[in-house]
N, C-alpha and C positions, 0 to 999 in steps of 0.2 A: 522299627518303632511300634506296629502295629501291635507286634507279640505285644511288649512291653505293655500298652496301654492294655490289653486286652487282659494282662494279669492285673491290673490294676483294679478294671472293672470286676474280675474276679475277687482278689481281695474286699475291696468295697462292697459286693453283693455277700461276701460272705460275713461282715460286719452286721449288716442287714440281717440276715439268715439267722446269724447269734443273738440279735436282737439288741447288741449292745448299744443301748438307747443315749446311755451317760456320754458316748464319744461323739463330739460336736464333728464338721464338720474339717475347721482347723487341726483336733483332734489327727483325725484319719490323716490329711496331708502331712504332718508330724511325723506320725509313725511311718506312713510313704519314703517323706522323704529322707527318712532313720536306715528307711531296707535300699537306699540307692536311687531311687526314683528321681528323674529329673523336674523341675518344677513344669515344663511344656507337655510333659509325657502325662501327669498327673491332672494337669488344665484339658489336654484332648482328652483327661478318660472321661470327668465329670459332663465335658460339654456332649460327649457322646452318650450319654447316660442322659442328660436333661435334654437332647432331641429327640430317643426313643420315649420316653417318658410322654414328652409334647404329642409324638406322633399318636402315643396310644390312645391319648387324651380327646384329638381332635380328630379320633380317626369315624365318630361319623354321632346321630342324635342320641342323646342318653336313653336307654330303654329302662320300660318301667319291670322287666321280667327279672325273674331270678337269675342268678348265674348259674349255670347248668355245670351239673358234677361230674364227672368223667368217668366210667364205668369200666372198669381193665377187661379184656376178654381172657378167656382162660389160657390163651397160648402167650398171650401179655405178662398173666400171673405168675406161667412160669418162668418166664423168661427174665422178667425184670425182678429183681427181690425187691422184699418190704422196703429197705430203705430207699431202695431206689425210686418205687412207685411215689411212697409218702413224699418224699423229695420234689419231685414233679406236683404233685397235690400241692405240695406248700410252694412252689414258685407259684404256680396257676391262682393261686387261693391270695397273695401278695400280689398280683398282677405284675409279677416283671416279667412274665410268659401270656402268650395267648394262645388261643384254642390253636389255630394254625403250627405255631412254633411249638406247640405242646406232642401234637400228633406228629410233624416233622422229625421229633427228638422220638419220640417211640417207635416209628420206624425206623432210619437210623439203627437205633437199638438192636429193634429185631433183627436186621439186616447181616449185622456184625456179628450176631450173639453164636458162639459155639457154647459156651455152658452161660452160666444164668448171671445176667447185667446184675454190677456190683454198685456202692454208692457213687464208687470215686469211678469209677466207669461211666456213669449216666452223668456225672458232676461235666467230666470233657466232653462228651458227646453235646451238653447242653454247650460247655461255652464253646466251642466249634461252631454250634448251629445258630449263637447269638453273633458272634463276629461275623461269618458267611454272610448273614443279613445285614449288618452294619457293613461289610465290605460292598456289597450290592450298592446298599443304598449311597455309599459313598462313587461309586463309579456312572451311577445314574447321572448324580447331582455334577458330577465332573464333565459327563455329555453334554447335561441342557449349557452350561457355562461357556465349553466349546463351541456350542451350538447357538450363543446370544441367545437364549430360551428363558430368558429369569423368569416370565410369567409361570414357568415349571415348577421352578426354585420354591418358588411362595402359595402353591396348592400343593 
């Protein structure tokens, strides 16, 4: 089910990405649930999407600084093509990535690359590195539960 939801989340970010403003959110569950999608698989993606979103949100005091732009190094530049790079620029730039999960997916990248990271190459590498995190955070939250730990749960 995790696959499932995880394409979800893909789809959906990719709605985002296109920018298609016009499709409500009923919209998107429609067409979901047109490609197969069951109504639970569909409810975990959102609600996994609105707890990363919370986290990012509450993850610490609002600063009064610019957001700082990301600067490719040149073994980066080769490595990763334009679309790829710009790709990452516009998650970063839309905040559904942060500087940590940014740099994570770049290496990654470099790591795997025998010729030069393509869009749809950097596209998997990202949600890979998004789910791995959502998978964590889910096995965290499943200890403190085991553990009677709510006070975990809620910080």
């Amino acid at each position: 089910m995790r696959e499932r939801v995880l394409a979800i989340v893909s789809i959906i970010a990719q709605y985002v990405l296109e920018m298609r403003d016009q499709l409500s959110d009923n919209d998107i569950v429609e067409e979901l649930l047109a490609e197969g999608f069951d109504v639970e698989e569909i409810d975990a993606a959102f609600s996994w999407m609105n707890n990363v979103s919370f986290e990012q949100k509450s993850s610490g005091p609002a600063s009064l600084t610019l957001p700082a732009q990301r600067i490719f190094t040149p073994e980066e530049s080769r490595t990763l093509s334009s679309e790829a790079r710009g790709y990452l620029i516009k998650l970063r730039g839309l905040g559904l990535i942060g500087d940590e999960a940014q740099e994570e997916i770049i290496e990654r990248a470099l790591q795997m690359a025998e010729d030069e990271v393509s869009l749809k190459e950097i596209k998997t590498i990202t949600a890979l590195t998004l789910f791995t995190h959502s998978q964590d955070a889910w096995l965290r939250d499943a200890d403190f539960i085991m553990e009677d730990d709510w006070a975990q749960l809620y910080h």
